[in-house]
C-alpha positions in Angstrom: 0.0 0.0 0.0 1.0 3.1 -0.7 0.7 6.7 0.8 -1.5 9.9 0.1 -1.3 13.4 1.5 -5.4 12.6 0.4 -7.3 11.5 3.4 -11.0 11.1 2.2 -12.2 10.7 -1.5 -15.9 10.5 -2.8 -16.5 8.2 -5.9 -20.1 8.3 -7.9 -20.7 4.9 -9.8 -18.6 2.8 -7.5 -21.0 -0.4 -7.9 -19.4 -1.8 -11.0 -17.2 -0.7 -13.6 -14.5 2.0 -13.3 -16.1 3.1 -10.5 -15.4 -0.1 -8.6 -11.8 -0.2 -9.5 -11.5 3.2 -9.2 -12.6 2.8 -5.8 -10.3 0.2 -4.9 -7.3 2.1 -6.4 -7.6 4.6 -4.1 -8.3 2.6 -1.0 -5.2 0.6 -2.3 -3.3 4.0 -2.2 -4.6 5.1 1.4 -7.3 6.9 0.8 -11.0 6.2 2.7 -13.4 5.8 -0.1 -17.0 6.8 0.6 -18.8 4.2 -2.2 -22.0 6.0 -4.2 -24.5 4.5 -6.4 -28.2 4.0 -6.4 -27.9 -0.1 -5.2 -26.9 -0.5 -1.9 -25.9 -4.1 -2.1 -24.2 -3.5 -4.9 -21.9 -1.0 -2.9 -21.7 -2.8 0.3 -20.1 -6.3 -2.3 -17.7 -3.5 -3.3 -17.2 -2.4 0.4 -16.8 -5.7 1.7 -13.8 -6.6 -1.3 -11.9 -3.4 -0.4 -11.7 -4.2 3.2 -10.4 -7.8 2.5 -7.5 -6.1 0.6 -6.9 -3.7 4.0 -8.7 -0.9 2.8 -11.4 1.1 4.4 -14.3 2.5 3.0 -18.0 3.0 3.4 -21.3 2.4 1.3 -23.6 5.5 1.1 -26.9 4.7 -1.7 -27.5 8.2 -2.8 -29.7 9.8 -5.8 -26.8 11.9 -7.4 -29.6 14.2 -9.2 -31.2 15.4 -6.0 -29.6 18.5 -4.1 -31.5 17.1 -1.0 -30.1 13.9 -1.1 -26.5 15.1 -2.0 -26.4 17.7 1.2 -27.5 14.8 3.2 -24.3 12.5 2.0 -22.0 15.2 2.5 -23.6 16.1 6.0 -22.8 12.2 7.0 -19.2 12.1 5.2 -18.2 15.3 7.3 -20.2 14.2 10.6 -18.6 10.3 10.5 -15.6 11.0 8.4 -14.5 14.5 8.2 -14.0 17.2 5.2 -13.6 15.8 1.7 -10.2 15.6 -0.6 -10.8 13.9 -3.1 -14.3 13.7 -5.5 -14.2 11.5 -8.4 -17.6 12.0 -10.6 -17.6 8.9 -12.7 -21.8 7.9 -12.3 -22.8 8.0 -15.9 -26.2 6.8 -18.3 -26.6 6.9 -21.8 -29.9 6.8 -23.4 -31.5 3.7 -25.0 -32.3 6.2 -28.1 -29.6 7.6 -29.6 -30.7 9.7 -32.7 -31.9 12.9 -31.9 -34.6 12.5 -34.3 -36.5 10.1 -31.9 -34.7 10.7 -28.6 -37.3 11.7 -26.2 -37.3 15.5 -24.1 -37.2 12.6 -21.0 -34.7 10.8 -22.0 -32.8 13.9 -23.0 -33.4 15.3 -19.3 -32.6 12.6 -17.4 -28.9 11.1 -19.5 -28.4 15.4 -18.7 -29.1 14.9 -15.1 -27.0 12.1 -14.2 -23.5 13.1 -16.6 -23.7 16.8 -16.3 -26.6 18.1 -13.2 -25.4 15.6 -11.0 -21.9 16.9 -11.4 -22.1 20.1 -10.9 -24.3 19.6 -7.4 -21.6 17.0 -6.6 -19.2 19.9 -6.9 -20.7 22.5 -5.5 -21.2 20.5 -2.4 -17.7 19.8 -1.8 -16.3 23.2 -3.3 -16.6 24.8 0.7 -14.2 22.0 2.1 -11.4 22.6 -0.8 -11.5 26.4 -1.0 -11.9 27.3 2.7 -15.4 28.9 2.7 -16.6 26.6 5.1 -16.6 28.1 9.0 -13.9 30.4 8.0 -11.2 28.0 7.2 -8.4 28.7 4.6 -8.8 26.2 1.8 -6.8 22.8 2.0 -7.0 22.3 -1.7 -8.3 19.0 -3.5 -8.6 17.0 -6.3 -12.2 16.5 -8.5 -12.0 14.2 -10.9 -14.8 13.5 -13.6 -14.8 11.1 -16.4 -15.6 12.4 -19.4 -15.6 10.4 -22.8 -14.3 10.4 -26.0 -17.7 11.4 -26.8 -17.1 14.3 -25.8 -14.5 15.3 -28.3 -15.8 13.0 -31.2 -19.7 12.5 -30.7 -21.8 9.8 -33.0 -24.3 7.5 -33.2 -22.5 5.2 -30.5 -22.7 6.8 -27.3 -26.0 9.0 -28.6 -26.9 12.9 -28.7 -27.5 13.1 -24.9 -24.5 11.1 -23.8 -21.8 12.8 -26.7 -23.6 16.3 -25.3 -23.3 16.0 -21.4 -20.0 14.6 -21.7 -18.7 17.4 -23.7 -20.8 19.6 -21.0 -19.1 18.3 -18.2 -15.3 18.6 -19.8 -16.3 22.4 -20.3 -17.1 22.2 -16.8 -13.7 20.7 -15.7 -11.7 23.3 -17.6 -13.6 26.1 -15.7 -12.7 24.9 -12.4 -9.6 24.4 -13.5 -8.8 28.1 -15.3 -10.6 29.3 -12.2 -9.5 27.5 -8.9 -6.1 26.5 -9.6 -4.3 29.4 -7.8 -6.7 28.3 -5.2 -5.1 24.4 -4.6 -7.8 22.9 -6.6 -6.9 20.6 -9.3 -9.7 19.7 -11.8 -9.2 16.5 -13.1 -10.8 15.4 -16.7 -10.8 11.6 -17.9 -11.7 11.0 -21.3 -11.7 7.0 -22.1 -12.5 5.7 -25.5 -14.6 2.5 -25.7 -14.2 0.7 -22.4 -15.5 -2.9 -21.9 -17.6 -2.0 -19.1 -21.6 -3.2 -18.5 -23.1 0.0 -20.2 -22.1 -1.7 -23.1 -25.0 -4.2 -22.5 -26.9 -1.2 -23.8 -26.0 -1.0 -26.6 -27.7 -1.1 -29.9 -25.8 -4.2 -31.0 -23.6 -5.2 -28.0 -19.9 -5.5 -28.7 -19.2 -9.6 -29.2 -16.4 -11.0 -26.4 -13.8 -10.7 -29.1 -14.4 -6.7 -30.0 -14.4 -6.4 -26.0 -11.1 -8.0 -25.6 -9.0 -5.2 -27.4 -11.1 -2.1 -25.1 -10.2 -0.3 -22.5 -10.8 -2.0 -19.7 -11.8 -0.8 -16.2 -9.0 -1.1 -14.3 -7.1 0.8 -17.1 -8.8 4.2 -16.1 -8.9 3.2 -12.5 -5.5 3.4 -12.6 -5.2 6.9 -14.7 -7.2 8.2 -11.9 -4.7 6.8 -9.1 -2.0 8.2 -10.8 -4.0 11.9 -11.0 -4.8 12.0 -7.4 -1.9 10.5 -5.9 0.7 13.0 -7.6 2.4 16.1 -5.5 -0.2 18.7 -5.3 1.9 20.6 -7.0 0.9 18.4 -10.2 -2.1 19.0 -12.4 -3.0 16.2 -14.6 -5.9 18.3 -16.3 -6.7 16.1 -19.1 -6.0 12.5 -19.5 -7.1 10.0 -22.9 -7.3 6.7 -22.2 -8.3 5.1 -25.3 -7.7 1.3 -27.0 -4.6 1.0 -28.9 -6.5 -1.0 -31.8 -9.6 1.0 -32.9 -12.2 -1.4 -34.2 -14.6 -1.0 -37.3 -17.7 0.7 -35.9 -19.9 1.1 -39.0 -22.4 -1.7 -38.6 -22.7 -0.2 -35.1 -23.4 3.1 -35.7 -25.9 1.8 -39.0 -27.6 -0.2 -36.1 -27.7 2.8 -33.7 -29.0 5.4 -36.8 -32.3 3.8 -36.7 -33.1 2.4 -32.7 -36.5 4.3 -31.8 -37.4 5.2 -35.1 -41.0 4.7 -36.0 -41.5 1.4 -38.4 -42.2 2.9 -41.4 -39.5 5.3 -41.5 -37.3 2.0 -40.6 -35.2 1.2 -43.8 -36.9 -2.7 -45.3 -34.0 -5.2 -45.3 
């Protein structure tokens, strides 16, 4: 195990996926982890594998697109744990429609709530603890991480409208914490993975086959990106980071797949 001037970090999406492993990364590197996600037993499994590798963290179920219930997590973390050092936004949804043309305002609302809404209450909620505004303290600094996509810089039929949009919301986001609290100690973090062989993909128009899976990123891939982020000298910004699949795979029948989910049947090209 390793050492961190961190003491407490915060990760979304820490059920499955990156946000497991990104979880376990950082207990791995000394941090306490406070595990988020909408499943409870889903996070306490998580919990329970950390702690048999000697790390410590704790499993808090919390709807990340409520201010209400985001106040009341952070009133726990800070009343059982202490102030916050570390938040890593990585809770994502994509929408089952991905052509605007059939993509409904709800669906649209609700992929924007979770990748983009959610992060910005997230940060605002933790913001007092890193820049001192909280009881008159000076500001200790911290690290926010938030994974982005590839989406976000290339946006098509594979991730959807909603998903390509709030990802590239949220990396705006980043940046603006970053060109505006840096002198303050706070270093905004942006993680933009390519295709990553996590269970989203189950969601998928046309899931990716085993084989097309093998060659992705995988989760522990970005988990350890994000290790590496926090667990530098505060003195180091990593503000961007790409982690993408060496090999990049034919997409086409995907996205030919993806053009035409929701549409209404006689719009639907005949095979």
């Amino acid at each position: 195990m390793t050492n961190s001037t961190t003491r407490i970090a915060i990760v979304t999406g820490a059920g499955s996926g990156m946000g497991a492993a990104t979880a376990a990364a950082l207990a791995d590197a000394g941090l306490t982890v406070v595990l988020v996600g909408r499943r409870q037993p889903q996070l306490d499994a998580v919990a329970a594998t950390i702690a048999t590798h000697g790390g410590v963290a704790y499993a808090r179920a919390c709807d990340i697109t409520e201010g209400a219930a985001i106040a009341a997590l952070i009133e726990w973390v800070h009343r059982e744990l202490g102030p916050i050092d570390v938040l890593v936004n990585n809770a994502g949804s994509s929408s089952t429609v991905l052509n605007p043309r059939w993509t409904s305002e709800a669906e649209w609302r609700q992929v924007l709530e979770v990748n983009l809404t959610a992060v910005f209450l997230l940060t605002q909620a933790v913001l007092p603890d890193m820049l001192g505004t909280r009881d008159g303290e000076r500001g200790r600094g911290g690290t926010i991480v938030t994974v982005s996509s590839l989406a976000a810089v290339t946006p098509n039929l594979l991730g959807g409208a909603a998903y390509g949009a709030a990802k590239a919301g949220v990396r705006n986001f980043m940046t603006f914490l970053h060109t505006t609290f840096r002198n303050d100690g706070l270093r905004a973090i942006t993680v933009l993975p390519g295709e990553a062989d996590t269970p989203i993909l189950d969601n998928r128009a046309r899931p990716p086959r085993a084989d097309e899976r093998a060659n992705m990123v995988r989760p522990d891939d970005v988990a350890e990106a994000i290790r590496l982020a926090v667990t530098l000298p505060e003195r180091v910004v990593l503000q961007e980071i790409v982690v993408a699949p060496t090999r990049q795979r034919d997409v086409s029948g995907d996205l030919d797949v993806s053009r035409w989910l929701g549409a209404p049947d006689d719009l639907r090209p005949r095979a």
